[in-house]
N, C-alpha and C positions, 0 to 999 in steps of 0.2 A: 513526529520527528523520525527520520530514518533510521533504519537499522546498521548498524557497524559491524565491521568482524576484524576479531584479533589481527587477522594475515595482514590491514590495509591499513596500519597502526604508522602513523607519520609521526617524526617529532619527539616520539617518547611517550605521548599523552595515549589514553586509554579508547581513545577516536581517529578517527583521519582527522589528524590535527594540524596545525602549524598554527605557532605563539609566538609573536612580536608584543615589546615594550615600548610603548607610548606615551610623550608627556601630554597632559592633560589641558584643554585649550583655555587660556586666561582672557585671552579679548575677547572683546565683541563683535560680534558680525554685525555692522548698521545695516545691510545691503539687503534682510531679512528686514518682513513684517509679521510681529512685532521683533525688534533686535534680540539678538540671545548671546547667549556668552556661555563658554564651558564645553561646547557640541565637537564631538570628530567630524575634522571634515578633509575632504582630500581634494589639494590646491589650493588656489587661492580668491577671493572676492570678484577679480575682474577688474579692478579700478585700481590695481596699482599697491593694495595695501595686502598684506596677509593679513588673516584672522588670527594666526600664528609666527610665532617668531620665523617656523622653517613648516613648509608646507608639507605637509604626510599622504604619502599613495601607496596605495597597492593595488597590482593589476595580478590578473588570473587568466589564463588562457585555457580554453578546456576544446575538447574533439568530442565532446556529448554534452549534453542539459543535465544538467543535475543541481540539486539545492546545497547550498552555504548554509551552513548555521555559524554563527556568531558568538561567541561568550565576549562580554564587553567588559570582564573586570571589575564588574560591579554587580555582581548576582542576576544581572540582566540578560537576555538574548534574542538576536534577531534571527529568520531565516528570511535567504536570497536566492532567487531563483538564475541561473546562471544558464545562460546562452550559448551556443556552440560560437567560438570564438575569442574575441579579448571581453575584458570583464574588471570593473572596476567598483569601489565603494564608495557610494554616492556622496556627497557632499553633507554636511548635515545632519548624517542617517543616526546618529545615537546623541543623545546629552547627558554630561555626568555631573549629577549633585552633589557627591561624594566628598568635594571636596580636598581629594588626595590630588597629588603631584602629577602622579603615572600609575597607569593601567596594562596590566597584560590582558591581550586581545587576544582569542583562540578561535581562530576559524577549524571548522570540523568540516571535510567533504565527502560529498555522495558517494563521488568517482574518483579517488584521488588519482588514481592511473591513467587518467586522461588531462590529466593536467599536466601541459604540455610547458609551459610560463610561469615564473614568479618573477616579476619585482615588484623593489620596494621603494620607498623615500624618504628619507629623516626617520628610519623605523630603525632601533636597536633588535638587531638579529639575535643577539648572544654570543656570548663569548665561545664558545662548545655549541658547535651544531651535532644534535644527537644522531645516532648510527642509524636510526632510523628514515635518515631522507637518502637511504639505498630502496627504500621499497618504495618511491616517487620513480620507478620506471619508466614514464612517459614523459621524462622532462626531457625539453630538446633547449631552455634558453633558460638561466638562472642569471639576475640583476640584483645584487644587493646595491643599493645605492647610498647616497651619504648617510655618515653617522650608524653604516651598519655592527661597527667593534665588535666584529668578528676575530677570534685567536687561532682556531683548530678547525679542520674538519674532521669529518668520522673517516675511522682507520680502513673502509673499506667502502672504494664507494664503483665496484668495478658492474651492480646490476645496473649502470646508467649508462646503459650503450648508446642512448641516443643523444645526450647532452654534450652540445655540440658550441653551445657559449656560458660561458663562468665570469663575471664581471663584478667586480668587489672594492667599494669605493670607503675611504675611511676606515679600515680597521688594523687590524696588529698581528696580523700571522706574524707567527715565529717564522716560520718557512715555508717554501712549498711544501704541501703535505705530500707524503709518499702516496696514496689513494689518487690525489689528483693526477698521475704520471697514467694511471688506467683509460682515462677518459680519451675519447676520441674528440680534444678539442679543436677548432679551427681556430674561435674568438677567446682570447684569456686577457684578462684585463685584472690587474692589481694597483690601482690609480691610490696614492698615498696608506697603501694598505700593506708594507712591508719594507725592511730594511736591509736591505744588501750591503751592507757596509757589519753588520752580525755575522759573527761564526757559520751561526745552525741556516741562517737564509741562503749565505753564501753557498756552505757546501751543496746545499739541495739547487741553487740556481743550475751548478754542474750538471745536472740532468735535464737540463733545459730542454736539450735536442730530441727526448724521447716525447714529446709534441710533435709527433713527423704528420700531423694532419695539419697543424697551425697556418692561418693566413694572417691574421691580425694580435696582437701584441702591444700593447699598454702597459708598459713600466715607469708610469709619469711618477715622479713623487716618490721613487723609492731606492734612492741613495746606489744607484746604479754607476759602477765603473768601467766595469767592460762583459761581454758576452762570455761565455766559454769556448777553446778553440773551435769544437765539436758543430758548433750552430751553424757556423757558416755554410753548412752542408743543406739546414732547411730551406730547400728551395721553392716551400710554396707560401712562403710566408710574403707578402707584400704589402702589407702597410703595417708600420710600427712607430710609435709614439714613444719618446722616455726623453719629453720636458722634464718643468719641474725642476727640484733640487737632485738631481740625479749629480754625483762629485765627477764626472766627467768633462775635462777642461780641453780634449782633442777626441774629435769622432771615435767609437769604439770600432777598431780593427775588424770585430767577427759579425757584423753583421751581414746576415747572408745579401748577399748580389741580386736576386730576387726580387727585392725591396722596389717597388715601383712609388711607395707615397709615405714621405718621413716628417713626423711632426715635432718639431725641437720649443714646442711651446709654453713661455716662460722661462726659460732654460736659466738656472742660476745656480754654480757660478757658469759665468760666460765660454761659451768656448773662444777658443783663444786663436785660432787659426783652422785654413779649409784642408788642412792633413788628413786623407783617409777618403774623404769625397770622393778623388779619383776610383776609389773601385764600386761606388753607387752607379754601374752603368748600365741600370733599366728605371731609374730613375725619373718619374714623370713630375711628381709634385712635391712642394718642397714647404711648410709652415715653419715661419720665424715670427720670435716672441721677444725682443730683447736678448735674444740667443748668441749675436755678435756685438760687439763696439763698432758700427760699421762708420762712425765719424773715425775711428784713427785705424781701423782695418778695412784691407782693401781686397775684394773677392780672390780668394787665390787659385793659383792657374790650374789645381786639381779641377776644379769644377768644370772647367772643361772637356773631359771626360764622361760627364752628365750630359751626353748628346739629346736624350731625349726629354729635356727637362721641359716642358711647355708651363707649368703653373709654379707661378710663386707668391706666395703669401705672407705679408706682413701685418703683427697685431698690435696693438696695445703700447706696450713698451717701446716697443721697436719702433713707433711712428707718436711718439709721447711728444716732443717735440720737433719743430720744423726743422732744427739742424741737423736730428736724427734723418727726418722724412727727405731730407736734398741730400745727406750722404746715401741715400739708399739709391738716389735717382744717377748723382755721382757715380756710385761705384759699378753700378749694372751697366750704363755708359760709357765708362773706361773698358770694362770686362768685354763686352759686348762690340764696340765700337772701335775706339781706342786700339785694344789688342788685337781686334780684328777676328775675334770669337765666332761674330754672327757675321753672316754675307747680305752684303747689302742688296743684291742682284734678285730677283726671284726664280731664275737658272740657275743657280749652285746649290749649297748645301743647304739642307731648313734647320741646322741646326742652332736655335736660340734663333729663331724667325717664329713669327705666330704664335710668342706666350702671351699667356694670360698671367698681369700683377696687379695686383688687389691688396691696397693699404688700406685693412678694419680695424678703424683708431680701436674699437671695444669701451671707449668713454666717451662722453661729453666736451668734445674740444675739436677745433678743427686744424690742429696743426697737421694733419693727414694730409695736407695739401702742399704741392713743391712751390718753391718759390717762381715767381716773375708770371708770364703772358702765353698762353698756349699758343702759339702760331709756327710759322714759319722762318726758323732762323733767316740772316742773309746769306745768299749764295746758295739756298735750300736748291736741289733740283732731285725731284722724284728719281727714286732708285738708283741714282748718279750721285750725288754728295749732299751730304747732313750740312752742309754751309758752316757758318762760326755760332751756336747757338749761345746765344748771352746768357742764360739763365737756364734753372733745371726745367721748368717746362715746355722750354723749347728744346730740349735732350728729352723731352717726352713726347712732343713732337715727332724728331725725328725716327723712336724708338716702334711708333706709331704708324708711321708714312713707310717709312723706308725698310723696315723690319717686323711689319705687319702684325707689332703687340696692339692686346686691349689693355689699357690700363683702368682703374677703378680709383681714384682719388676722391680725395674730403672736398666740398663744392664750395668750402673758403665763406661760406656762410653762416650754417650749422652742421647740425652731424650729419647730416645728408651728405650721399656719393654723388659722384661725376662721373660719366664713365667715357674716356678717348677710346674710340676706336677706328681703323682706317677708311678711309672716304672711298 
């Protein structure tokens, strides 16, 4: 076994450590000869079934070879020889007789400062990440993934100059922690893992802006109202997500203009109108979840302002039923068409010419699909007039022919796409 020194002490433990708590596996793997039952394994069978209720990973990135030693919670231990590169724990690699519920698992490493990566999967972090993961100096990308009920970080985490993404899915920060304001992050990600609608969240969101390195931002799921004046100024931030139950019922004011790809994914409650849109004007892509009522809302003339919007995407909820999926075809058609948004000519403006719309039901049903007969309304004439289109798929049609969209619909037979694109 290799030799360890105090100086390279992760985690708290008395090794290059880091400790995750793990429930213990109750199925059985049939996919295995002879079947087993009880074994860690990371992902799933292949066939559609987990061996576990929720599949458990961990990945390791390292910039040198060095060996893993394992403690498996059970007086047991393995060593892993690790690869310069990504690095994962194989399938299968322990079986616990034991008995118990849950195991803490303590990997010990060679090199801990060359480990560049952690994530995880279904793996409980802890609630208190110890002060010790400031001497993981070579972290450039930190994933805790679901289920990690994380509360705190440590009060100082400024030796991590290079960590550069923090992404925390499922936990309970009180707040942003003052420590993570040091970091030079680009990617911050707090996906159902905090409450901005709290005191202690709130006041620290105010510090928002001192993320002056930020490009990407995920605040899905975390009770978000609006930005702080100050943000608007981050200008290199461009793509930002904050679905989810965020209490925002009209676009948040401060979001910086920078913003070229915004995901309103699952959005509940609804927003309630396109107020605020108008200042998204670098605005390329645009993900909708059920985000509007678009049967009794109709796109509003902010959007217009959105000159470079080429992608739109509807999911799930949003194309749940075919009433939903012909208001959507409806209202891009009036917006577009109608208003006189897009130009029909391929000499004038390209604005809203050449997107890409993409209805991914995300379930088993094909109401993804507009109603009626993809063709040619009457009176259609190429780049000259849309004719009288009877039905929304010939408003898909035209949106196709004359305004040179791809569309991607349900193929009205199973979950499988269609995709319209100009001839």
């Amino acid at each position: 076994m290799s030799t360890y020194t105090a100086d390279d002490v992760l985690f708290g433990y008395q090794f290059n450590s880091l400790a995750f708590t793990v429930p213990t596996p109750s199925l059985t793997d049939n996919t295995q000869d002879p079947p087993v039952t009880g074994r860690f394994f990371s992902g799933n069978t292949g066939f559609g079934d987990n061996i576990m209720k929720s599949s458990i990973s961990f990945y390791f990135t390292t910039t040198e070879t060095q060996k893993l030693t394992i403690s498996w919670g059970d007086g047991s231990f393995d060593e892993i020889d690790f690869t310069v590169g990504d690095n994962s724990i194989a399938r299968n690699q322990h079986e616990y007789t034991d008995g118990l519920g849950e195991h803490t698992i303590v990997f010990s490493f060679e090199k801990p400062k060359a480990i560049t990566r952690i994530q995880t999967l279904n793996v409980d972090v802890g609630n208190v990440i110890p002060d010790d993961l400031k001497k993981f100096t070579g972290l450039e990308s930190i994933n805790f993934g679901q289920q990690a009920g994380i509360e705190q970080f440590p009060a100082d985490l400024s030796s991590l100059t290079n960590l550069i993404v923090l992404k925390v899915l499922d936990s309970d920060l009180l707040k942003i922690d003052d420590s993570l304001f040091s970091l030079p992050l680009r990617t911050l990600s707090f996906v159902n893992s905090i409450d901005f609608s709290e005191t202690a969240a709130s006041d620290s969101l105010d510090r928002l802006a001192e993320f002056v390195f930020l490009e990407e931002l995920d605040f899905s799921g975390t009770k978000l109202t609006e930005f702080p004046v100050n943000f608007i100024n981050r200008n290199r931030l461009v793509t930002l997500y904050i679905g989810r139950d965020n209490l925002f019922t009209t676009l948040p004011i401060n979001i910086p203009t920078s913003v070229t790809s915004l995901n309103l994914e699952r959005k509940t409650p609804q927003i309630t109108s396109y107020e605020n849109f108008d200042r998204l004007v670098n605005l390329e892509v645009l993900t909708l979840d059920g985000t509007f009522d678009n049967v009794n809302l109709a796109i509003g003339d902010e959007l217009a302002s959105c000159e470079l919007l080429k992608n739109m995407q509807y999911k799930r909820d949003s194309i749940e039923t075919v009433a939903n999926t012909n208001a959507i075809v409806n209202n891009l058609f009036d917006f577009i068409v109608t208003r006189g948004y897009g130009n029909i000519t391929t000499g004038g403006s390209d604005k809203f010419r050449d997107m890409s719309i993409r209805m991914s039901i995300g379930n088993n049903n094909n109401n993804n699909r507009p109603s009626g007969t993809y063709q040619a309304p009457t009176g259609f004439n190429k780049n000259v007039s849309n004719g009288t289109p009877a039905n929304e798929l010939e408003k898909v049609y035209c949106l196709v022919e004359n305004y040179g969209h791809t569309w991607v619909v349900g193929n009205g037979v199973d979950s499988g796409d269609e995709t319209f694109s100009p001839s």
